[in-house]
mmCIF file of the C-alpha atoms, coordinates in Angstrom:
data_MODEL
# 
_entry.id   MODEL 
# 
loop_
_atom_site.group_PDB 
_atom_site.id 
_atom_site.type_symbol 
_atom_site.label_atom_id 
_atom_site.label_alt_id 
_atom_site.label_comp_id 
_atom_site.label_asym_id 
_atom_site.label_entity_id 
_atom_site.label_seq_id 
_atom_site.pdbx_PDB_ins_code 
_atom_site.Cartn_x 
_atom_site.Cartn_y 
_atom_site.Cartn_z 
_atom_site.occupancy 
_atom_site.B_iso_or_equiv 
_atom_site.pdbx_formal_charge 
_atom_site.auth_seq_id 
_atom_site.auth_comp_id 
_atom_site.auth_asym_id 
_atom_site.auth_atom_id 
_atom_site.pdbx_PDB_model_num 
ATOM 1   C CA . UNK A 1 1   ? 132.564 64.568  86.153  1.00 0.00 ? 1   UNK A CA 1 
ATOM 2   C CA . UNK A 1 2   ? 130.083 66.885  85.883  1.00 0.00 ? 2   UNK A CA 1 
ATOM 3   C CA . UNK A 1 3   ? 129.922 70.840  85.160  1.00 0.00 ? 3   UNK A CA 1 
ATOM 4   C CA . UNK A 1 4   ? 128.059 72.124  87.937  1.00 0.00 ? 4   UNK A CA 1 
ATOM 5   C CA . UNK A 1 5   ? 129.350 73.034  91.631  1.00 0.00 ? 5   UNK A CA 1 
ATOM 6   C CA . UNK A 1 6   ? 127.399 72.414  94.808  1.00 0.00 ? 6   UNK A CA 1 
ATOM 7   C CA . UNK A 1 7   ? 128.055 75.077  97.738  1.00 0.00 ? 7   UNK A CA 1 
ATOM 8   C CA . UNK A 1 8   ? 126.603 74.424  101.266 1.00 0.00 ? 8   UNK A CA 1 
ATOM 9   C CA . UNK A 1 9   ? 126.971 76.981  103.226 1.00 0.00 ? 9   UNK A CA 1 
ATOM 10  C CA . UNK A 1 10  ? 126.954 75.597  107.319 1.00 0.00 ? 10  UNK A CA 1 
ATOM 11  C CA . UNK A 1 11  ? 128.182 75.588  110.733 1.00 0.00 ? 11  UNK A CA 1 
ATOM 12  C CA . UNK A 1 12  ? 127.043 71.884  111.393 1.00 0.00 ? 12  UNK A CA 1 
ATOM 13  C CA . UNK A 1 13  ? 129.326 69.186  111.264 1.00 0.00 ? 13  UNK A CA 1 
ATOM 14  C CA . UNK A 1 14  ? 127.060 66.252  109.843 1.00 0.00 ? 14  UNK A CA 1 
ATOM 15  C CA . UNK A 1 15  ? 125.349 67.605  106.998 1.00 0.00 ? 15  UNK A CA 1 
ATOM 16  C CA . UNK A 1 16  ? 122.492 65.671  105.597 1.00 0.00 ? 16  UNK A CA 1 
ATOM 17  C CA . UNK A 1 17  ? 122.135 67.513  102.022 1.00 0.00 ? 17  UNK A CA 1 
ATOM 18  C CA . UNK A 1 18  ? 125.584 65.412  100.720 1.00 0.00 ? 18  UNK A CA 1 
ATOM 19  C CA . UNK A 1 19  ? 123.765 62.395  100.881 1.00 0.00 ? 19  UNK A CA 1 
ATOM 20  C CA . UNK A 1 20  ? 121.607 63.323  97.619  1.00 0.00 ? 20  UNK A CA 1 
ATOM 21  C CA . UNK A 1 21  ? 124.499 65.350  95.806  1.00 0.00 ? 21  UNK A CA 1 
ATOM 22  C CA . UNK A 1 22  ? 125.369 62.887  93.188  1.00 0.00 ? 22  UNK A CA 1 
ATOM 23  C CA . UNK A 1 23  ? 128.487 61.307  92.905  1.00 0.00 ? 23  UNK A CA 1 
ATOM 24  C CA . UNK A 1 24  ? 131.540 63.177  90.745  1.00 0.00 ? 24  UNK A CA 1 
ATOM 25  C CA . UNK A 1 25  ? 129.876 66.250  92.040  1.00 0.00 ? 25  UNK A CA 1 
ATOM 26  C CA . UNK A 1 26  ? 131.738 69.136  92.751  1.00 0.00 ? 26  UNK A CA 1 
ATOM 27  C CA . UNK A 1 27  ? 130.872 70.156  96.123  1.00 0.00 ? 27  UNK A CA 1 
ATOM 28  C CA . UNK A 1 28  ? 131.602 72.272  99.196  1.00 0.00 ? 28  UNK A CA 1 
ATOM 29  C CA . UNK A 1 29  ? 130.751 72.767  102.484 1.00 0.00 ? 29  UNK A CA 1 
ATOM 30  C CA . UNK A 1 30  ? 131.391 76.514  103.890 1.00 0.00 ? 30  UNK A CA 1 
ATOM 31  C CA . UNK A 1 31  ? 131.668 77.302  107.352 1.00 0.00 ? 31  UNK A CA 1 
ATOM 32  C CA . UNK A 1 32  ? 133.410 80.213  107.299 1.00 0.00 ? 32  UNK A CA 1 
ATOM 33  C CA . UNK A 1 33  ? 131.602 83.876  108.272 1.00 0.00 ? 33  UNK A CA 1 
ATOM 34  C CA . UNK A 1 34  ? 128.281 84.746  107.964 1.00 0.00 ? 34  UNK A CA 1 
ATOM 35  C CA . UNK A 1 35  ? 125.548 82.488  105.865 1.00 0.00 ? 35  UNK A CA 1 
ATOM 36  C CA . UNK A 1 36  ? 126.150 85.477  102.995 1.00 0.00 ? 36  UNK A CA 1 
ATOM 37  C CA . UNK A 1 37  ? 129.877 85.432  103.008 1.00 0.00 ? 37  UNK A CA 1 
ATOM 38  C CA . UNK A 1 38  ? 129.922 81.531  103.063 1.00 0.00 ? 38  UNK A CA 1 
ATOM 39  C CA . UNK A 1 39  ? 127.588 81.540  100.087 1.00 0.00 ? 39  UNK A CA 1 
ATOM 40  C CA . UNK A 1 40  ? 130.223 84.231  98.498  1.00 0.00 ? 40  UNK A CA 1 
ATOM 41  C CA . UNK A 1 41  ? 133.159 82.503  99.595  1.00 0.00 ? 41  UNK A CA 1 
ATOM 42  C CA . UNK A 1 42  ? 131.696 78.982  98.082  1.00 0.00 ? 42  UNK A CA 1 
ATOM 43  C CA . UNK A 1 43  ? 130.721 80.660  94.926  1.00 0.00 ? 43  UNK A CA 1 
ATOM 44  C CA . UNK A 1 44  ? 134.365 81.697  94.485  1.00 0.00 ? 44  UNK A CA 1 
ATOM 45  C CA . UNK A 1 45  ? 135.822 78.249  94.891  1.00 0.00 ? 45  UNK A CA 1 
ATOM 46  C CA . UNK A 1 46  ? 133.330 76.929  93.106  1.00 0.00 ? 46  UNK A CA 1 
ATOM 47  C CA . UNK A 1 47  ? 134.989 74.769  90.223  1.00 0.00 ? 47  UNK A CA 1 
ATOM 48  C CA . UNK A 1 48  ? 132.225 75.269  87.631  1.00 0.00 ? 48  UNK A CA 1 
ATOM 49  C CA . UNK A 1 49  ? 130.145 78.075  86.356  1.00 0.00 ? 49  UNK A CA 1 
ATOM 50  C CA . UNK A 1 50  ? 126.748 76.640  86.831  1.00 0.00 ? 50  UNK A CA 1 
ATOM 51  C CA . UNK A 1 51  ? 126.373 76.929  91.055  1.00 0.00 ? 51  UNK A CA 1 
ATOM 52  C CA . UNK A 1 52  ? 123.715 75.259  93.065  1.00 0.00 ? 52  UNK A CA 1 
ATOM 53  C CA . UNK A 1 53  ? 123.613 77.018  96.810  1.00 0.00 ? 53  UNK A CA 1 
ATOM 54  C CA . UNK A 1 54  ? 121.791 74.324  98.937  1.00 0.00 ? 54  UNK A CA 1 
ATOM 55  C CA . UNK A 1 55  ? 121.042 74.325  102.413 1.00 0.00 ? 55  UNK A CA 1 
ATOM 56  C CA . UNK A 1 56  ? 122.842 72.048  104.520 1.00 0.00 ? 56  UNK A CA 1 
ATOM 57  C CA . UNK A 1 57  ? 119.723 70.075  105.781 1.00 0.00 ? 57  UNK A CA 1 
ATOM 58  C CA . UNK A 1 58  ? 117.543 69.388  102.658 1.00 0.00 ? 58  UNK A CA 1 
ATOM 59  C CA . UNK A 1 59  ? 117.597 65.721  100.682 1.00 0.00 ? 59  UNK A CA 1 
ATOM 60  C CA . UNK A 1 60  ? 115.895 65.391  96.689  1.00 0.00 ? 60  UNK A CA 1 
ATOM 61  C CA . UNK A 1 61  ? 116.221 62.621  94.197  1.00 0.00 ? 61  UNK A CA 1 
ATOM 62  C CA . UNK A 1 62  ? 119.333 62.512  92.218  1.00 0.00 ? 62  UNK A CA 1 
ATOM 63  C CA . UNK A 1 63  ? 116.739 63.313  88.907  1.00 0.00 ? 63  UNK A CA 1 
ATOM 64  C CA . UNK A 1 64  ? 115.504 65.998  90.675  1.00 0.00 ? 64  UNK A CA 1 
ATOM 65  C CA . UNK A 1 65  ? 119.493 67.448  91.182  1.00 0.00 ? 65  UNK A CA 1 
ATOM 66  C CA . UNK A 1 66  ? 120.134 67.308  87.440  1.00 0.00 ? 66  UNK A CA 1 
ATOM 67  C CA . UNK A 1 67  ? 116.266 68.640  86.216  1.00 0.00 ? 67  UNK A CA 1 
ATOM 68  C CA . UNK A 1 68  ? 117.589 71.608  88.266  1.00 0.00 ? 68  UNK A CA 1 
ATOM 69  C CA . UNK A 1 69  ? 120.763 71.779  86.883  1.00 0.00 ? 69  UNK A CA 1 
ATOM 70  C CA . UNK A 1 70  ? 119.851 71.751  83.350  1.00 0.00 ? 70  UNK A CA 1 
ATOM 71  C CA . UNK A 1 71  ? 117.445 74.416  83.900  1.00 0.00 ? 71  UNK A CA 1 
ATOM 72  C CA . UNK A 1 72  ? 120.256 77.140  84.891  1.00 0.00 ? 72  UNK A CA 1 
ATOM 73  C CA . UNK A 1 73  ? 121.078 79.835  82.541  1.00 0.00 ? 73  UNK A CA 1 
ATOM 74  C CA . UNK A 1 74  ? 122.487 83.273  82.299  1.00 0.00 ? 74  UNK A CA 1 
ATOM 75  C CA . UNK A 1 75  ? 119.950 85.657  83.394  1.00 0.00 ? 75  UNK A CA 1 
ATOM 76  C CA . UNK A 1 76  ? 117.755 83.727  85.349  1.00 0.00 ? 76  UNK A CA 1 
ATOM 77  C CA . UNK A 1 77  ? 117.341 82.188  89.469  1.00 0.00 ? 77  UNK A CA 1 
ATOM 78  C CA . UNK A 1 78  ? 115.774 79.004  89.587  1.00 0.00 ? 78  UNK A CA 1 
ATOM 79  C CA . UNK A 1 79  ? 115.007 78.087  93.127  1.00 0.00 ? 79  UNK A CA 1 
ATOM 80  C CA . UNK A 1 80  ? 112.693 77.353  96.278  1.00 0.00 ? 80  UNK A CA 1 
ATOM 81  C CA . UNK A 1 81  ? 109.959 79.684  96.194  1.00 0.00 ? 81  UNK A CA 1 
ATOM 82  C CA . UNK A 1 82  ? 110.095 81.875  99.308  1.00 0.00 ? 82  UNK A CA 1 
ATOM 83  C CA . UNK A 1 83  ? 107.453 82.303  101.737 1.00 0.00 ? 83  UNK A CA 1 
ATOM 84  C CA . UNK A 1 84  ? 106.944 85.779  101.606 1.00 0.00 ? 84  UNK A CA 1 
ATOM 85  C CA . UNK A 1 85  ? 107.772 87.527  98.262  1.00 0.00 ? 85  UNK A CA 1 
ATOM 86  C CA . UNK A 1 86  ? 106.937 84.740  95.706  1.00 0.00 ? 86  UNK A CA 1 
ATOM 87  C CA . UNK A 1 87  ? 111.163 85.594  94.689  1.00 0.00 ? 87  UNK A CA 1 
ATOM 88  C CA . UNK A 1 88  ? 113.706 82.460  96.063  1.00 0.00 ? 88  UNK A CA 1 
ATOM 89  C CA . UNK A 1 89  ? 114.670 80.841  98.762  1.00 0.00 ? 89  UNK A CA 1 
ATOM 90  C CA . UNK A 1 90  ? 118.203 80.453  99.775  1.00 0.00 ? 90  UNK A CA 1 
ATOM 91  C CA . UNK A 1 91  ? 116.865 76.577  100.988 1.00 0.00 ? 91  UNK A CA 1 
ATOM 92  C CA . UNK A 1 92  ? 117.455 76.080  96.845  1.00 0.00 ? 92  UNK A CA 1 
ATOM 93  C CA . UNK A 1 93  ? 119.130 78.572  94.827  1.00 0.00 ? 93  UNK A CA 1 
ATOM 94  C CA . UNK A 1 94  ? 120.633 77.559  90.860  1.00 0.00 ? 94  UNK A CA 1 
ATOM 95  C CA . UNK A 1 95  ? 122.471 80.068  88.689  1.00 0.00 ? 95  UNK A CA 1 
ATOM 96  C CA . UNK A 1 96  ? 125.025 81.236  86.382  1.00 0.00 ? 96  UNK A CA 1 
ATOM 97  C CA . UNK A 1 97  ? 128.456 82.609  88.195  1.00 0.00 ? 97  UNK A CA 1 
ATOM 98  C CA . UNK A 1 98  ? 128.694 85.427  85.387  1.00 0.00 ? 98  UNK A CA 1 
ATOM 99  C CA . UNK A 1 99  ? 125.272 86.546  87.086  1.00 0.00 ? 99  UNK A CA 1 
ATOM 100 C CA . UNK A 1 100 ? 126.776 86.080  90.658  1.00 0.00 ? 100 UNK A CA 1 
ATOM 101 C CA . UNK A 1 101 ? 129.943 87.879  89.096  1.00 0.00 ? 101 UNK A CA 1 
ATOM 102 C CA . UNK A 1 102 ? 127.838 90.910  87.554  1.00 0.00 ? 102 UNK A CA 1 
ATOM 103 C CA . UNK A 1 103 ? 125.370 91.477  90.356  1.00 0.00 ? 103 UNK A CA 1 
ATOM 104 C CA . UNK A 1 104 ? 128.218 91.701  93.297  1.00 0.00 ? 104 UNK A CA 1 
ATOM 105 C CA . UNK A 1 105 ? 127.000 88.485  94.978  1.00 0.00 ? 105 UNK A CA 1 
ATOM 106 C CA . UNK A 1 106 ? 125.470 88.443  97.733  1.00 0.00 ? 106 UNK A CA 1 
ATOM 107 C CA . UNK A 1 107 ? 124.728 90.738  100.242 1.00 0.00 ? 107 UNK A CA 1 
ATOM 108 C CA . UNK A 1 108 ? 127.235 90.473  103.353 1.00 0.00 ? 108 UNK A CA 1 
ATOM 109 C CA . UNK A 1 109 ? 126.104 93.365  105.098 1.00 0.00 ? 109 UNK A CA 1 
ATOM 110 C CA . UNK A 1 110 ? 122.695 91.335  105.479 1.00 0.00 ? 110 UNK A CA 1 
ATOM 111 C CA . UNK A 1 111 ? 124.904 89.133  107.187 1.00 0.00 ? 111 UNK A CA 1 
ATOM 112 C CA . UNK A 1 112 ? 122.925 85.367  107.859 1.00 0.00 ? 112 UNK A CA 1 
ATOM 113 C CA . UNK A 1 113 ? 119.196 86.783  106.848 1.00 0.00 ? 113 UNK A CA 1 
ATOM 114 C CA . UNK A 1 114 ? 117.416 87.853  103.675 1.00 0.00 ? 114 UNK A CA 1 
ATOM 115 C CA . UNK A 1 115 ? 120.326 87.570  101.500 1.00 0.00 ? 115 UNK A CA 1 
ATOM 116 C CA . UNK A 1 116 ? 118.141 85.271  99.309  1.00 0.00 ? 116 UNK A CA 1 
ATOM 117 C CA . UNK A 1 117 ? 116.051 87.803  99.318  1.00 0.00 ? 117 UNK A CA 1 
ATOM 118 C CA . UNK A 1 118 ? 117.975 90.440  97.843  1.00 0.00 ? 118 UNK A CA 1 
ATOM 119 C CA . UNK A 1 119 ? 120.118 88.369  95.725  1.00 0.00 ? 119 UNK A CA 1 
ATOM 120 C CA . UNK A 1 120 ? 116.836 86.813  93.592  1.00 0.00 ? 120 UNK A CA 1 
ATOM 121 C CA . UNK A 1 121 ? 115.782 90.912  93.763  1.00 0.00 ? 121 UNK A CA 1 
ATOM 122 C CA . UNK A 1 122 ? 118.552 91.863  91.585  1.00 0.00 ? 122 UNK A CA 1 
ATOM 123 C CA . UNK A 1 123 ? 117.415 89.006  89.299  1.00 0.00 ? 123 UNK A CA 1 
ATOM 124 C CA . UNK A 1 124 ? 113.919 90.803  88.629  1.00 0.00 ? 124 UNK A CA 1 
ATOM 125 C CA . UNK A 1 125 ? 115.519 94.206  88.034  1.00 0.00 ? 125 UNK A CA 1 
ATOM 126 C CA . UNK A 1 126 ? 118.837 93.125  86.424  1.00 0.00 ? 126 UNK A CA 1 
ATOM 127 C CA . UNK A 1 127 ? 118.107 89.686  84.694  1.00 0.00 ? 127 UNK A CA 1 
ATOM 128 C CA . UNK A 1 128 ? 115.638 87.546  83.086  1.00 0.00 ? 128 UNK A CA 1 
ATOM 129 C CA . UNK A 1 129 ? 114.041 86.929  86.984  1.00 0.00 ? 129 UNK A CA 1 
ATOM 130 C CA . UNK A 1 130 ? 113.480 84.395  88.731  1.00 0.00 ? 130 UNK A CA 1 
ATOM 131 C CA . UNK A 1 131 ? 111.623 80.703  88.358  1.00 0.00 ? 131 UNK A CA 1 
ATOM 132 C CA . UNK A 1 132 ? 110.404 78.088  91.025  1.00 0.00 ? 132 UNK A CA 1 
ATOM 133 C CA . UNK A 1 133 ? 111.292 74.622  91.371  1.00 0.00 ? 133 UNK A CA 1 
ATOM 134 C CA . UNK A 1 134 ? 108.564 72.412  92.432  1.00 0.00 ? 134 UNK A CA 1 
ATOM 135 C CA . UNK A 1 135 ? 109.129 72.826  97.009  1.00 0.00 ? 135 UNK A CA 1 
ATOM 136 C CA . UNK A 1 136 ? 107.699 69.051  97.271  1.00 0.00 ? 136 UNK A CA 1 
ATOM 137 C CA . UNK A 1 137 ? 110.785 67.783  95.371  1.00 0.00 ? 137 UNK A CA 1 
ATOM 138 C CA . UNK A 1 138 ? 113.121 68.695  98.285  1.00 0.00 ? 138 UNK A CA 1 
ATOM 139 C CA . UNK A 1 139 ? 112.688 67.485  101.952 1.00 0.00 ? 139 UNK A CA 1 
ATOM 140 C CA . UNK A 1 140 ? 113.775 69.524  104.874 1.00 0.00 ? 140 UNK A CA 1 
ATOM 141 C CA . UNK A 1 141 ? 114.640 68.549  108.076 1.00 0.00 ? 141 UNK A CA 1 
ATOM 142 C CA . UNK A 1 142 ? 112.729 71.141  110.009 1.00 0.00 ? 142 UNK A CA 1 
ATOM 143 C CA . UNK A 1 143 ? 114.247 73.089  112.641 1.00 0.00 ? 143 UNK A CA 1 
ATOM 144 C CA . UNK A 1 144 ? 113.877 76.221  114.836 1.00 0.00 ? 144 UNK A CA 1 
ATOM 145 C CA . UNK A 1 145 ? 114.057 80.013  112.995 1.00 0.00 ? 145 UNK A CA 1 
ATOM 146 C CA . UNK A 1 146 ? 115.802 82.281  114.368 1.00 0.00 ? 146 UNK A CA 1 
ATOM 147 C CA . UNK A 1 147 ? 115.454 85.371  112.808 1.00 0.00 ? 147 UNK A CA 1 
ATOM 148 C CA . UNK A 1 148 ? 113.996 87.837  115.528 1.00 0.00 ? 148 UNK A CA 1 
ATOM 149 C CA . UNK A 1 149 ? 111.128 90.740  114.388 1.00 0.00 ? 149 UNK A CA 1 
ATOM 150 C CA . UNK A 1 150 ? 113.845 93.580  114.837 1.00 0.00 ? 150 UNK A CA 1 
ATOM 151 C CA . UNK A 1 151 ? 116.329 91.379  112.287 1.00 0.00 ? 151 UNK A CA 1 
ATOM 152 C CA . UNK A 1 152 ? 113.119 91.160  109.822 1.00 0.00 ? 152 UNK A CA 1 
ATOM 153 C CA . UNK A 1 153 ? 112.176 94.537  110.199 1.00 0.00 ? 153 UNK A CA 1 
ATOM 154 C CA . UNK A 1 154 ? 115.545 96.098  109.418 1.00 0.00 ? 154 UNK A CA 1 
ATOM 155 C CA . UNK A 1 155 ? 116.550 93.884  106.659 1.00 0.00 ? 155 UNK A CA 1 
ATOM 156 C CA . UNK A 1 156 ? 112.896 94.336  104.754 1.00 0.00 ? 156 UNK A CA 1 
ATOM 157 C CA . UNK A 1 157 ? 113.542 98.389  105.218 1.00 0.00 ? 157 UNK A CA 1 
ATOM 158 C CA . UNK A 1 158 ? 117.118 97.856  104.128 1.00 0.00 ? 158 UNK A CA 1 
ATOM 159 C CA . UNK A 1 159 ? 116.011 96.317  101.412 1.00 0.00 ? 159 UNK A CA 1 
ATOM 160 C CA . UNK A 1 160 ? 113.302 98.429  100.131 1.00 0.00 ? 160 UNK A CA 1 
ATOM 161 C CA . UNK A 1 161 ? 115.362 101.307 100.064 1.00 0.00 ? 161 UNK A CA 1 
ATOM 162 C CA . UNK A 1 162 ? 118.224 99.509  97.682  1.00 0.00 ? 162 UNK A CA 1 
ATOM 163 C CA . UNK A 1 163 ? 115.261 98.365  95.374  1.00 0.00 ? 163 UNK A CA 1 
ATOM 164 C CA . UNK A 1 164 ? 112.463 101.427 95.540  1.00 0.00 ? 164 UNK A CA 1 
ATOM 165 C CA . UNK A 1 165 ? 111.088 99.718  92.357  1.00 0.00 ? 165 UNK A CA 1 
ATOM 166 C CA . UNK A 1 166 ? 109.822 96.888  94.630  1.00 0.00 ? 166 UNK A CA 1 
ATOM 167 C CA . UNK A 1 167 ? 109.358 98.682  98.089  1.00 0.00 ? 167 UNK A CA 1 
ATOM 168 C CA . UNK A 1 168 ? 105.985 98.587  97.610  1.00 0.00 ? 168 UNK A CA 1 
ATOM 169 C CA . UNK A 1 169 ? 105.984 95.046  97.151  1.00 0.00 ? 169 UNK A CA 1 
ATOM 170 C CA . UNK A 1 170 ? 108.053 93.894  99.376  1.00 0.00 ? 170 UNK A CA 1 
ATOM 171 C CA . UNK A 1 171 ? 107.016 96.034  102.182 1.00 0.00 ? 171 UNK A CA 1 
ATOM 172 C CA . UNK A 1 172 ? 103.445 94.045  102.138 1.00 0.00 ? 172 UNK A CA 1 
ATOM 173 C CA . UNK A 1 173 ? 105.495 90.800  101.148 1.00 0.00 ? 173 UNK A CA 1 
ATOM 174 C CA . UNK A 1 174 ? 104.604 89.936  98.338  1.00 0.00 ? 174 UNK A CA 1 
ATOM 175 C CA . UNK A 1 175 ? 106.900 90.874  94.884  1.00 0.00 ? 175 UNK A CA 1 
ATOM 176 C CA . UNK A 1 176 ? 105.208 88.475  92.354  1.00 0.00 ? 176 UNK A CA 1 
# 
């Protein structure tokens, strides 16, 4: 047995990303509310204090799962870079539940987009911030977005007004 939980937040009944989650893993798949209250919801079932939030259609080498899990410690996100802030993506997210605990979790008024976002924001202004896995040691099954422009543009303005340290930044994407 190890001392780390796996959450998976998803609606899809075959999900790939339990194929690579070692064996005598805690795990969960959440398919309950939105993608932010799933990720809440598996965070507070989670067994263990050290959380891994994986998307449910990623696959990585079982080294790879426990480089990651070493690295987690209080104060700090290790993840997927994201695309357009240089913060975390929620495709790989690894942290400390007393962080989870202190910050208030995750969004759930973002509902199913940005929450990464904003969660790996209150690392830079509340904790030690953030650092990046390397993105070629995960494989993802690609599939279509759907985030709209409107849903983009009212989360990134939502955003930037909860952290006007980093409005700046984030309103010409980039918060590095």
């Amino acid at each position: 047995m190890t001392d780390v939980s796996v959450v998976i937040p998803s609606i899809k009944e075959d999900v790939l990303t339990l194929e690579s989650v070692p064996e005598g893993v805690d795990w969960q798949v959440v398919r309950e509310g939105t993608l932010n209250e799933a990720r809440n919801l598996g965070v507070e079932r989670a067994e263990h204090d050290r959380v891994l939030i994986l998307d449910d259609d990623i696959s990585f080498s079982e080294s790879f799962f426990w480089d990651l899990a070493d690295r987690i410690e209080h104060g700090k996100l290790v993840g997927h870079p994201d695309w357009d802030y240089g913060l975390v993506a929620g495709r790989v997210m690894a942290f400390h539940r007393t962080d989870w605990e202190r910050f208030g979790g995750f969004d759930e008024f973002l509902k199913s987009h940005m929450g990464d976002t904003e969660f790996a924001l209150k690392f830079v202004h509340r904790g030690d911030g953030v650092a990046h896995i390397d993105p070629d040691e995960v494989e993802h099954a690609p599939h279509e977005r759907s985030v709209t422009t409107w849903d983009r543009v009212w989360r990134t303005a939502y955003i930037a007004a909860k952290y006007p340290r980093s409005a700046p930044k984030i309103l010409t994407r980039t918060v590095t």
